[in-house]
N, C-alpha and C positions, 0 to 999 in steps of 0.2 A: 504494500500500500504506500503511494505518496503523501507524504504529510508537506503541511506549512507550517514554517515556524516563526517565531517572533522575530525574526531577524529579516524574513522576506517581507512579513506585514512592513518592518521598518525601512523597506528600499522604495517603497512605494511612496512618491514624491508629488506625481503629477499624471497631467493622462497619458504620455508617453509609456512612464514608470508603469503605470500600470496596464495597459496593454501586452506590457513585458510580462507582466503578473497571471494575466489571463491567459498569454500561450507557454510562458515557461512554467509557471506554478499548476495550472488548472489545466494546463494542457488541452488547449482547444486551439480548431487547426483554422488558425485566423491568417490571412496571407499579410507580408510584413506589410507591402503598401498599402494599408487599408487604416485607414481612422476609425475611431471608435462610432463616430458619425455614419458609417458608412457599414456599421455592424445592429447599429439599434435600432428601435422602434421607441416614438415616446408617448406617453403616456401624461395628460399635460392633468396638474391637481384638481383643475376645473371638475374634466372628466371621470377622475378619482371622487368627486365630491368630497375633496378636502375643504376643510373650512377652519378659521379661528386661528388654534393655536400648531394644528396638524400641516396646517397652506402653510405658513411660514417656518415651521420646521422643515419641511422637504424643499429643497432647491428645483431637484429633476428626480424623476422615476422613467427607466427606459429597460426594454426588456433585448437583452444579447439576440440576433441573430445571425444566425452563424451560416447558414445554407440557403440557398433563395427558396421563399414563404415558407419557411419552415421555423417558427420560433422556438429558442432554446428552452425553454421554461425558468431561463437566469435572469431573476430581476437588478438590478442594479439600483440602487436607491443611494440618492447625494443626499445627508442628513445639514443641518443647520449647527447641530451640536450633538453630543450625545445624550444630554439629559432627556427624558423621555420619551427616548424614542422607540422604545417598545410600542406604547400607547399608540404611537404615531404608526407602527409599522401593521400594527393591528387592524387601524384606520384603513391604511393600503390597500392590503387583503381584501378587507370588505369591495373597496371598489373596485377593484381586480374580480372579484366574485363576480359582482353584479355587470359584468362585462363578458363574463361568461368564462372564465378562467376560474379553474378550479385551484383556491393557496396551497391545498396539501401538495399538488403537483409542481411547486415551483418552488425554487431556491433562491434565496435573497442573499447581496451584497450590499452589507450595510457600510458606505463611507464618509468621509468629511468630505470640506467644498473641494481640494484637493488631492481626490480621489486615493486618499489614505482608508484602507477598510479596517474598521474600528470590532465587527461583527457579521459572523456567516449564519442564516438563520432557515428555518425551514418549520412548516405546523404537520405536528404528527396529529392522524388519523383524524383528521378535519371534517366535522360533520355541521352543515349551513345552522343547525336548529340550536347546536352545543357552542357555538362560535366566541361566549364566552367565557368556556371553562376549558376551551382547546388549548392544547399544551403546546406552548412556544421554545421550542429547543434551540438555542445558540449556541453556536460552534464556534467558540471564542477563548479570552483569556481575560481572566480579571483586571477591567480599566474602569476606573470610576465607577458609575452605576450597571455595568454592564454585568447580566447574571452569567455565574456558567453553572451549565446544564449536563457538561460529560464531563468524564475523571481525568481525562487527558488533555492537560495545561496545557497552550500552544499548538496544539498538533489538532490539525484542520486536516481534515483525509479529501485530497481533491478529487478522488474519481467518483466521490458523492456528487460534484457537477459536470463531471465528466458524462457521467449516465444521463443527464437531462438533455446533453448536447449532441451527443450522436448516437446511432445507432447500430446497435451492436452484436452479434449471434454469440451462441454457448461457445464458436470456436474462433471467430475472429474476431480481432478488434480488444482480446485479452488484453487485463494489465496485471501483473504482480510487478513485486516487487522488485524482480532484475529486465523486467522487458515490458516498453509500454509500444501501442501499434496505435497510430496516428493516420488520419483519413492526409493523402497527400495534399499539399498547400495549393500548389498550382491547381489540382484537379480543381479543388473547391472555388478556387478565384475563378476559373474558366466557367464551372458552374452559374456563380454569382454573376458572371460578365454575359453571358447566353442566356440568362433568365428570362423570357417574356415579361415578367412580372419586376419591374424593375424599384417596386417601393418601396421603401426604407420600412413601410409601417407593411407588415406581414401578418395576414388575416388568417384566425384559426377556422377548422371547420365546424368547429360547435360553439362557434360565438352567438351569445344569446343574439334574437331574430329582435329588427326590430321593423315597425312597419313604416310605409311610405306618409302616414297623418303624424307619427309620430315626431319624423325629421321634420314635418313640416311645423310643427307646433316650436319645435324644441328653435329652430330657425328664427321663428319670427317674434319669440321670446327673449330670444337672447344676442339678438343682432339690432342692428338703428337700419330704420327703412330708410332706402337710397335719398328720397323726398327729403329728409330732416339731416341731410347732411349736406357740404358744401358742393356738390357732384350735382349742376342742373340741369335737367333733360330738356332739351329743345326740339321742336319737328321742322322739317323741311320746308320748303316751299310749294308752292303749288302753280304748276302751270296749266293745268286742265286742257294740255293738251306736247305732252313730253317728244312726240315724235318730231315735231317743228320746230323743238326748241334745243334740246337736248342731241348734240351731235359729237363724231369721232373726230380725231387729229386727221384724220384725211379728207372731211369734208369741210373743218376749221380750215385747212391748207388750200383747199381748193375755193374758200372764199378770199383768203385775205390775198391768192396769188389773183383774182377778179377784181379784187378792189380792197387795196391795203389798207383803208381808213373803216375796214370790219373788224379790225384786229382791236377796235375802241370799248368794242361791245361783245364781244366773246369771250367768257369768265371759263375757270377753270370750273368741274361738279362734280360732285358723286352723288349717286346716287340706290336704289339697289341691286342694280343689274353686276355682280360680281365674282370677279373670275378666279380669285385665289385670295390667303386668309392672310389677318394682320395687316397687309397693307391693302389698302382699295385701288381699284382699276379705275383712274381719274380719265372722263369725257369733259367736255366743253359746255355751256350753253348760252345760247344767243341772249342776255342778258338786257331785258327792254322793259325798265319799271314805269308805271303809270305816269302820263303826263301831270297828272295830279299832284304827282310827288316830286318831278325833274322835271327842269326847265329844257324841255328838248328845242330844236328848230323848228319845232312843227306843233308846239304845244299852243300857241294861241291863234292855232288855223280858224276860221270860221266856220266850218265843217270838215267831216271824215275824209270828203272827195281833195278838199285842197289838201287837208294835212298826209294824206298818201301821197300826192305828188310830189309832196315837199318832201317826205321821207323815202322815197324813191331816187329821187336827188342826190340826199346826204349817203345813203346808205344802200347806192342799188344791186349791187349783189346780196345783201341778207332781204332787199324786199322783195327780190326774186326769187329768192331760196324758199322764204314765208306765204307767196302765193302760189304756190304750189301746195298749199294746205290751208287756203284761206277759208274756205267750207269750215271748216274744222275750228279753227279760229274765231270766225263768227257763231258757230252752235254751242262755243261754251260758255258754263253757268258763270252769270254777271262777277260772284264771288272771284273767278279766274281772268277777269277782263280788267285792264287798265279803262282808260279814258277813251282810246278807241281801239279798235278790234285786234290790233298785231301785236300790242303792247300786255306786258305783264300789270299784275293790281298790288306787287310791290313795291316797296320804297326803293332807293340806291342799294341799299343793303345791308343786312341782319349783321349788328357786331357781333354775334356770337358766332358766326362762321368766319370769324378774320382769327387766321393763326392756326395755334394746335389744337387737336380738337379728336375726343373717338368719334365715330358712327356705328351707326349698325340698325337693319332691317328690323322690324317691328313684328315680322312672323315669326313663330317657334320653326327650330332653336334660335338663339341669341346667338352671331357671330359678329364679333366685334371690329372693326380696322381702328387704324389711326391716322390720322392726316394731318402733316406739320405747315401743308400752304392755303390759300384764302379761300379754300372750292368752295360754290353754293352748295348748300345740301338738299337737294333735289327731291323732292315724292314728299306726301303727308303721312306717308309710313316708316321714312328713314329719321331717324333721332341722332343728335349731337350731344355730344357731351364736352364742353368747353373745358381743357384741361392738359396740363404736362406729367400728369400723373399716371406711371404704365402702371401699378396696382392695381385699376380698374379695372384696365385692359385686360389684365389678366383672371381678375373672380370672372368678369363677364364671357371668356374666351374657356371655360375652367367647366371642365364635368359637373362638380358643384352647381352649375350655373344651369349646366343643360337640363340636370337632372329636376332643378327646382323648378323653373319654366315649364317642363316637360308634367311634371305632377299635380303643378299647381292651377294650370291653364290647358296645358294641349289635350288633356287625358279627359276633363270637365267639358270638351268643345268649346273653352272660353275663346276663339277666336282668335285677333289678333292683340299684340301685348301693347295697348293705348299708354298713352302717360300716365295716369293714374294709376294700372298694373305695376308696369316699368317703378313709381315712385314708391310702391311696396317689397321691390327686392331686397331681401337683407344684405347687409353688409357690417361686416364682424371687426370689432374693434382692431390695428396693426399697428405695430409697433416697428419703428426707425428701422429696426435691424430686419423685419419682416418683410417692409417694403424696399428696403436696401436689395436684399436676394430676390425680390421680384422684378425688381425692375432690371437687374444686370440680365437677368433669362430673358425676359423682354426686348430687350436690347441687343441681345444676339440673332434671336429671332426677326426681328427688325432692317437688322442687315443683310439678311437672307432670307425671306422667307419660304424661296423653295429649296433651300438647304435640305438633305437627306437627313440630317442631326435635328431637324425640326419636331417630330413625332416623338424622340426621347428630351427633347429641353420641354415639349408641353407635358407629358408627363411629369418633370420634375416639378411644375407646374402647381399641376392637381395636387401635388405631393404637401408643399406649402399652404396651397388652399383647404388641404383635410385639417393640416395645425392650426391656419390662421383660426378657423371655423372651430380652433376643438372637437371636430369629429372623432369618436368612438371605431373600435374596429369593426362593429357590429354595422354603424351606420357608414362607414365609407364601402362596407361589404355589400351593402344596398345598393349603395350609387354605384360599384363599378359592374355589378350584374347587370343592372338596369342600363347601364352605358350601353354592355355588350350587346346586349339584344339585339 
């Protein structure tokens, strides 16, 4: 048998140190270049329903995994101090339970913020009804308030998490005392590198179920609707009649090589018609707000007859372009009509389309772009969101997003998602360092969006979006089935 001794607990300094500790002591086949980040799943207090005196005793709670989806049953617990943290680890359990992870199956690492382990712990023969008369056995050495529970001072037997970590037959994978057989290093990284399933957070198969009203309750409980936060939804304009208005860079080209003083009146637009994700596929549109609003050359005609002439004049390749759909032009509803019939019925234009800004289509799913120049935003169905903020871009772009759209509206036949819907989406409180790591994936994405590496940075994505949110293993095990379908 391997034992630990007080002298290894004492080498353990930091996370490196202890890293050292989990492959050389506990002997798990972790490959050296891999971070501790890059081996766990966390488990955030929220979730735990820690509260009081328990939330600020625990720093982090993350559970080792070691093999892709396959969680070790090693908890890893960063303590605040030692003093009661029994009480506190008791507290764990409980949420650990109620998460659907059974305590007596799993083994704790009890350490300080400097991932020094203070106590190795585990609940013998754990019954949910007995939970407070269950025996908490530490595998420890007397420090402060720490109890011990075995006769052997120091000597921690590591193949007691060995056994939780992998998996092992009556004839291989043996350890005594002169021969330990270790799964190969590389095989395991190749493993973890090949995974389809690339999350950090690795879902058991008997995680308690939870349902699709549940996420939604728990969602819009515990998040600020979009509406009450600094993020304002805007809609598009309306031409009520986009085919005459709304043109490509080759028929933009073939006006202003006709008559270069078209180039005055033809804005950049987006709109919904789009061809690939993150950034949008920017068209033109002939840009003609109501005389009403702009002192055009032709705004104080006496009539429609003269003011055509005069605007055939100023402008006569786009008035030749435009009568070619003049029908169309005059049958739309007054709402879509400036002052006379070729002209739009808005102003100069909306300052909330000047600059950065997301978009995105107002039918399920939610796909989002982002667009850093002046485009008008085109259709009564495309929305802007005025802003330099990729965080957005990314809950909105995020499984999370699809799945809540997708449950909350598409499944109900709720239609199309209006502003009012749209000013109900939740959005979960994030913190500097949160939107820090979103926004650099954003940004890679951004520079390539048909990059190959695009499908694994939006994963990492969703990955972020499960912790921004404090999702459950239970509840992101919902949303990615539901994805999959």
């Amino acid at each position: 048998m391997f034992i630990i001794t007080i002298d290894d607990i004492e080498d353990v300094i930091d996370e490196d140190t202890f890293m050292e500790f989990l492959t050389d002591m506990l002997h798990l086949p972790i490959p050296e270049d891999l971070t501790l980040e890059d081996i766990t799943s966390i488990f955030s207090n929220k979730a735990l329903g820690l509260s009081g005196f328990n939330d600020q005793q625990v720093l982090d709670c993350q559970e080792l995994c070691i093999s892709p989806d396959k969680p070790s049953g090693i908890i890893l617990i960063r303590f605040k101090s030692e003093t009661g943290y029994i009480g506190t680890l008791q507290a764990v359990a409980k949420g650990l339970d109620q998460q659907g992870n059974n305590p007596a199956d799993l083994r704790f690492i009890c350490t300080d913020e400097f991932f020094q382990p203070f106590a190795f712990a585990y609940f013998k023969d754990l019954a949910m009804e007995d939970r407070r008369t269950a025996e908490l056995n530490i595998l420890s050495w007397t420090q402060d308030n720490t109890r011990i529970s075995i006769s052997s001072e120091h000597e921690i037997p590591a193949d007691l998490f060995l056994d939780q970590s992998t998996e092992r037959t009556s004839e291989d994978n043996l350890i005594d005392d002169k021969k330990e057989v270790i799964p190969d290093k590389l095989e395991v990284k190749k493993m973890i590198e090949s995974s389809e399933i690339k999350s950090k957070i690795n879902l058991r198969d008997n995680v308690t179920r939870v349902s699709p009203e549940e996420l939604l309750e728990k969602l819009q409980k515990t998040c600020t609707p979009l509406g009450d936060t600094d993020w304002k939804i805007h809609k598009g304009v309306i031409t009520g009649c986009n085919k005459a208005y709304v043109i490509e860079e080759s028929k933009r080209q073939e006006l202003i090589d006709e008559d270069p003083k078209s180039a005055e009146i033809i804005k950049l637009a987006v709109g919904k018609h789009q061809e690939n994700l993150w950034k949008p596929v920017l068209k033109y549109i002939i840009w003609m707000p109501s005389s009403k609003n702009k002192q055009w050359e032709w705004a104080d005609a006496k009539n429609e007859t003269e003011a055509k002439k005069i605007f055939a004049q100023t402008y006569p390749a786009i008035s030749k372009h435009l009568k070619g759909f003049e029908k169309d032009l005059k049958g739309r509803h007054a709402s879509c009509k400036g002052k006379y019939s070729w002209e739009l019925t808005h102003r100069e234009h909306k300052p909330e389309f000047l600059g950065p800004k997301i978009t995105f289509y107002d039918k399920p799913p939610v796909v989002a772009y982002y667009d850093e120049s002046d485009a008008i935003v085109v259709s009564p169905f495309v929305h802007c969101i005025p802003t330099t903020d990729f965080s957005m871009l990314a809950i909105l772009n995020s499984k999370l997003a699809e799945w809540y759209v997708q449950n909350k509206y598409e499944k109900k036949g709720g239609g199309r998602l209006n502003k009012n819907k749209l000013n109900d989406f939740p959005v979960a409180d994030i913190t500097t360092k949160q939107k820090t790591k979103l926004t650099k994936i954003v940004e890679q994405i951004l520079e390539n969006p048909d990059s190959p590496k695009v499908p694994d940075l939006e994963e990492e994505i969703n990955q972020l979006i499960y912790d921004l949110y404090e999702l459950t293993p239970a509840e992101i095990k919902l949303i990615e089935e539901e994805s999959n379908k």
